[in-house]
VEXKOLNU-869106 format. One line per field, with one value per atom (N, C-alpha, C): residue in three letters; atom name; residue number from 1; x, y, z. Coordinates in pm, 1 decimal. Atoms other than C-alpha are relative to their C-alpha. Layout:
REM VEXKOLNU-869106
code <- c(ALA, ...)
site <- c(CA, ...)
pos <- c(NUM, ...)
x <- c(X, ...)
y <- c(Y, ...)
z <- c(Z, ...)
This chain:
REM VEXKOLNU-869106
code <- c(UNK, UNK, UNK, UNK, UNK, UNK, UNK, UNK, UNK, UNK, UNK, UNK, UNK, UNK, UNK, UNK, UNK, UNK, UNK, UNK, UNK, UNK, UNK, UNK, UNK, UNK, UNK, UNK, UNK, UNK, UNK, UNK, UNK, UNK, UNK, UNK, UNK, UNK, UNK, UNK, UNK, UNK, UNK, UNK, UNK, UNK, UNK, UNK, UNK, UNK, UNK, UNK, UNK, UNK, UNK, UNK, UNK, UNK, UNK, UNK, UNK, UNK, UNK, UNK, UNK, UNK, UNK, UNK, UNK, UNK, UNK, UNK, UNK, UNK, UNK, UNK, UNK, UNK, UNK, UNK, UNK, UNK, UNK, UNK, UNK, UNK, UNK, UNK, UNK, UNK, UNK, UNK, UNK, UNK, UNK, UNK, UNK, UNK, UNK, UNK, UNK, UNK, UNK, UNK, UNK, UNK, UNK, UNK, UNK, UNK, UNK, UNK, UNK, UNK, UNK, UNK, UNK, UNK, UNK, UNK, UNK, UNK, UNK, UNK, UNK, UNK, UNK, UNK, UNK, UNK, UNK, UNK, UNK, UNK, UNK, UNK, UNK, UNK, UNK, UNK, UNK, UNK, UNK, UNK, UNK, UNK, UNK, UNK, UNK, UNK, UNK, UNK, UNK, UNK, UNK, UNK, UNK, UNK, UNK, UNK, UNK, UNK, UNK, UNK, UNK, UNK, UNK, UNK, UNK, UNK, UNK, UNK, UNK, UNK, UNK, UNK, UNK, UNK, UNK, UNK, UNK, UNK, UNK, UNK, UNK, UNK, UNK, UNK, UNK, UNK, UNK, UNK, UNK, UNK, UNK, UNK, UNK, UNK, UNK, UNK, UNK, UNK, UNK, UNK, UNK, UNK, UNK, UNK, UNK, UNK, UNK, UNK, UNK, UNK, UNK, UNK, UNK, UNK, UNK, UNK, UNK, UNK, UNK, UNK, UNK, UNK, UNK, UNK, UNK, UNK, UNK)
site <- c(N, CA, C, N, CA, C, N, CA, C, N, CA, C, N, CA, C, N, CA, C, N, CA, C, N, CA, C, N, CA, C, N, CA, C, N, CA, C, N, CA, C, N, CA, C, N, CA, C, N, CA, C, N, CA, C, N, CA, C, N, CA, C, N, CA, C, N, CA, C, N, CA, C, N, CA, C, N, CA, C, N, CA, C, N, CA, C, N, CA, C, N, CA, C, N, CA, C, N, CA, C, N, CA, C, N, CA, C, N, CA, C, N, CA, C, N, CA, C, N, CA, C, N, CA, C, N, CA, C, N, CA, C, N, CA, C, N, CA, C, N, CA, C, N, CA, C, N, CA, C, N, CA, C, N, CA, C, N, CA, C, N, CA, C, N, CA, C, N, CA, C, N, CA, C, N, CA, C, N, CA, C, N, CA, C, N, CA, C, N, CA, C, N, CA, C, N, CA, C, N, CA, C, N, CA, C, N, CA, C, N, CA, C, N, CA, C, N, CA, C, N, CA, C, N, CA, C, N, CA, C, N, CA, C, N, CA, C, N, CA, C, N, CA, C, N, CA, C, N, CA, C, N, CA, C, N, CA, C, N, CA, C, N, CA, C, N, CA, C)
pos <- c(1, 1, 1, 2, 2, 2, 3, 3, 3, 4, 4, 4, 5, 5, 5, 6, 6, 6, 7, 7, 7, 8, 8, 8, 9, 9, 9, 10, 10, 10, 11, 11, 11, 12, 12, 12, 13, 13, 13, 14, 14, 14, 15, 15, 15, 16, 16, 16, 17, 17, 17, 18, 18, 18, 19, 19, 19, 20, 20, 20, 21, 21, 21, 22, 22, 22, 23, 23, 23, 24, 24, 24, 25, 25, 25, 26, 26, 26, 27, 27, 27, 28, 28, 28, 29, 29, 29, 30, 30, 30, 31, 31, 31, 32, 32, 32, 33, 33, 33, 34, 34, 34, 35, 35, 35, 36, 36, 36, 37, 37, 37, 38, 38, 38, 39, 39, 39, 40, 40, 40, 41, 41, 41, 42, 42, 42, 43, 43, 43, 44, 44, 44, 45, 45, 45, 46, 46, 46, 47, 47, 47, 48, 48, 48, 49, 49, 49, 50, 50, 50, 51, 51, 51, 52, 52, 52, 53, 53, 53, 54, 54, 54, 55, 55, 55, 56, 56, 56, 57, 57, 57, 58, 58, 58, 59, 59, 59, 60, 60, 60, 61, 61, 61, 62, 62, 62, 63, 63, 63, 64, 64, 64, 65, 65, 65, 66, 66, 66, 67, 67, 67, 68, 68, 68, 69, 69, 69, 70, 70, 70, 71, 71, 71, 72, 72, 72, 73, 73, 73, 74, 74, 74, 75, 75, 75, 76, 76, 76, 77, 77, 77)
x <- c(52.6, -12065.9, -149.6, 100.2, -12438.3, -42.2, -23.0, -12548.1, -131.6, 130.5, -12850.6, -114.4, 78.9, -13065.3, -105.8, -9.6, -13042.8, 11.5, 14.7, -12986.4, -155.5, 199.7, -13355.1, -36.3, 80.8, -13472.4, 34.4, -5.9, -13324.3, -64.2, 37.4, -13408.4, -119.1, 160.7, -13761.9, -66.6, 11.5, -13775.7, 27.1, -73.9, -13593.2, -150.8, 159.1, -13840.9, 153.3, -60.0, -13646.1, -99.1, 10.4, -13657.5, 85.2, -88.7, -13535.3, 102.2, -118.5, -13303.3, 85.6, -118.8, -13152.8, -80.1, 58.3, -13269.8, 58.7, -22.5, -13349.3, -102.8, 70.0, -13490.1, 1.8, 8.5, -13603.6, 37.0, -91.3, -13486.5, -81.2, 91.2, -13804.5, -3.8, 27.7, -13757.8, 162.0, -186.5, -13343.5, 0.0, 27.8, -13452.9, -37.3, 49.9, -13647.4, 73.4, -55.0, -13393.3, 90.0, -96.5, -13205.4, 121.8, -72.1, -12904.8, 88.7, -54.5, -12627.8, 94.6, -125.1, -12447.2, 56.6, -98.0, -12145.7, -31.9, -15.0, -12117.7, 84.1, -57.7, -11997.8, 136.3, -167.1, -11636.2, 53.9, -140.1, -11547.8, -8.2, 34.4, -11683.7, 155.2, -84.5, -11401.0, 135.4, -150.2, -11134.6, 45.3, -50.2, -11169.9, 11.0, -69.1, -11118.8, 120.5, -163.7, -10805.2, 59.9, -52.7, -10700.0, 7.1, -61.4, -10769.5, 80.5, -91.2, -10579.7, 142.4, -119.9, -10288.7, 69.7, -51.1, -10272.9, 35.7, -45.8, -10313.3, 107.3, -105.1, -10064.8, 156.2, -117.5, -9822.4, 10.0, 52.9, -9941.3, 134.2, -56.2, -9804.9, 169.3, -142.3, -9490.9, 90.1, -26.2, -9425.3, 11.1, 55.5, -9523.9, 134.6, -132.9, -9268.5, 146.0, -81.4, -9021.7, 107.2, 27.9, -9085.0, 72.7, -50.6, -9033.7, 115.4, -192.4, -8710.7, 95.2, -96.1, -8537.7, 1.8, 23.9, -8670.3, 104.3, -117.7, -8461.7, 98.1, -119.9, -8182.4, 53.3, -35.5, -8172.3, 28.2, 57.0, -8259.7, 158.3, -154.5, -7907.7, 99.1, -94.9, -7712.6, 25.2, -1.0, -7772.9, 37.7, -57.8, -7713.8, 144.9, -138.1, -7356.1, -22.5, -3.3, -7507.2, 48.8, -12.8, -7395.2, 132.5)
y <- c(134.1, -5134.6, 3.3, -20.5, -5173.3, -177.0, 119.4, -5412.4, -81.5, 95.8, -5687.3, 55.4, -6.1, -5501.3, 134.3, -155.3, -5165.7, -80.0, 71.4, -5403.2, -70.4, 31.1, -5583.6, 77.1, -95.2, -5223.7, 8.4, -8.4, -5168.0, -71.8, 116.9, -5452.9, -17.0, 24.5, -5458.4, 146.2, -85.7, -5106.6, 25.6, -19.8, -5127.9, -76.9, 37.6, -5180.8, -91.3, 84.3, -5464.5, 57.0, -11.6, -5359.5, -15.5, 80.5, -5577.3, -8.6, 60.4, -5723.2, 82.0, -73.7, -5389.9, 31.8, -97.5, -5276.3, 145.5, -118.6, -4924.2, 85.3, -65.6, -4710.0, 188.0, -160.1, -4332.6, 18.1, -74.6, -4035.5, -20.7, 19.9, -4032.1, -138.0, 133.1, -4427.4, 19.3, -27.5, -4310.6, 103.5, -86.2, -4067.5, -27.4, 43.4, -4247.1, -105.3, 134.9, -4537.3, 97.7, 5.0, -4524.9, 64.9, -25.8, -4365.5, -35.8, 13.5, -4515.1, 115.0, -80.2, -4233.8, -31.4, 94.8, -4353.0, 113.2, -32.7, -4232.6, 166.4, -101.7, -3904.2, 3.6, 33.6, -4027.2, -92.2, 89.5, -4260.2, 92.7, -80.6, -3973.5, 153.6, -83.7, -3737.0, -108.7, 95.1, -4041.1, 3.2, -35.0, -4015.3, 94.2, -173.0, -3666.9, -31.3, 27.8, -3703.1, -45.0, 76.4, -3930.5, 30.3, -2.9, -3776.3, 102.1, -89.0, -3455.2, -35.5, 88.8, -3660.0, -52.1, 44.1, -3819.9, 120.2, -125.5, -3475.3, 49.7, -89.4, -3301.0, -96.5, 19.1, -3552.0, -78.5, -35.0, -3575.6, 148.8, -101.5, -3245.9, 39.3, -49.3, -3265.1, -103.6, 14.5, -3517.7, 66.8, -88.6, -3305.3, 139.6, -123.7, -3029.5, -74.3, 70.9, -3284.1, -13.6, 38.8, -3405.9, 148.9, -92.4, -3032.3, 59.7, -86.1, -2936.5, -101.7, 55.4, -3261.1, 3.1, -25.4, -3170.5, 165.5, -165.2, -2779.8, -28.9, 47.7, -2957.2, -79.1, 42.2, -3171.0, 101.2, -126.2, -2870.1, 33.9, -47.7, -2711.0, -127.5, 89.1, -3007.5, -27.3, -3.7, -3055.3, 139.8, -170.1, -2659.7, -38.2, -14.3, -2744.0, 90.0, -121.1, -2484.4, -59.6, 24.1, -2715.7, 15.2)
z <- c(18.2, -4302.2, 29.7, -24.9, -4301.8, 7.3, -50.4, -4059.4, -54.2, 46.0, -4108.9, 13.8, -37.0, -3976.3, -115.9, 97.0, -4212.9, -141.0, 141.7, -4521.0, -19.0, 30.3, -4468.3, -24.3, -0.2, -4430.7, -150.2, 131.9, -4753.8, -86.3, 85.8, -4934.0, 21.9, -8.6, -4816.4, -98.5, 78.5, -4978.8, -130.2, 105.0, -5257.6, -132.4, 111.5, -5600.9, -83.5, 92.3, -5840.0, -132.9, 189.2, -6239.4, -44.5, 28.8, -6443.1, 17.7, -78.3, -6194.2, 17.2, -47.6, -6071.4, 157.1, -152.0, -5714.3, 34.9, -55.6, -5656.6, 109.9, -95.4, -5382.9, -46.0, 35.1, -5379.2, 107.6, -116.1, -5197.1, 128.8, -116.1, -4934.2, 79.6, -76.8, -4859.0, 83.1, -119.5, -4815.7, 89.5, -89.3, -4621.0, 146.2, -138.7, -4364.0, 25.3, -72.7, -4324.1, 147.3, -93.3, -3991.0, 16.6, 21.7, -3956.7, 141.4, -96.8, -3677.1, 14.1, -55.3, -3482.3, 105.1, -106.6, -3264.1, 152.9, -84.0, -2966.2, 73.5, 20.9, -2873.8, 10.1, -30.9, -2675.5, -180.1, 108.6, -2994.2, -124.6, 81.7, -3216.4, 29.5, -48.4, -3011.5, -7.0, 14.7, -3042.4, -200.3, 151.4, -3415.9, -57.2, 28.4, -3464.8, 81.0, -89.1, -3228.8, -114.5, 85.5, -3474.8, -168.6, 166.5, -3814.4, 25.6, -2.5, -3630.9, -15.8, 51.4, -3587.6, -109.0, 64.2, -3897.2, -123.5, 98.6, -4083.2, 22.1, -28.2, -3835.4, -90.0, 44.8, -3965.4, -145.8, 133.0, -4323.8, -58.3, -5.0, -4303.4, 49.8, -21.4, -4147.9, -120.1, 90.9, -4404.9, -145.9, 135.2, -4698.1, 33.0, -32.8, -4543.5, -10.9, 47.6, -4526.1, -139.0, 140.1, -4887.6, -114.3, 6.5, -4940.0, -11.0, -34.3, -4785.1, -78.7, 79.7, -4986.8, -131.2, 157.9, -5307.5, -20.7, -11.5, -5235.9, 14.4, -29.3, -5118.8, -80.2, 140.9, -5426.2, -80.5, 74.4, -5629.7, 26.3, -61.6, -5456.5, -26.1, 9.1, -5460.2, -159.5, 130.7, -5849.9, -92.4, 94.2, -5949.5, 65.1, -49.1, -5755.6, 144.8, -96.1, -5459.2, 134.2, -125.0, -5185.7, 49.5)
């Protein structure tokens, strides 16, 4: 989300032709950039590990009932 403060910056930079607003790389370059904090920066890694580790155990899941279909449909069960 880019807050009020980073959108003026923009918008004070930005060149209007015919009614499009654009900025160059050297003005996106020098805008601001917010970095969080290091603890909520270590809470959201925690959190995309988590959602991968079980991404994954889904996906294995997803796996083993598609073989077990697979078997159940040849008659192998």
């Amino acid at each position: 989300m880019i807050t009020g403060e980073l959108k003026s910056k923009i918008d004070s930079a930005a060149k209007q032709t015919t009614g499009i607003a654009s900025i160059n790389m050297t003005q996106l370059k020098a805008l601001p950039v917010g970095v969080p904090p290091l603890e909520i920066q270590q809470i959201y890694l925690e959190r995309v590990k988590e959602v991968s580790a079980r991404r994954a155990a889904v996906q294995r899941a997803l796996a083993a009932d598609d073989a077990l279909r697979a078997h159940a449909f040849r008659g192998e069960l």
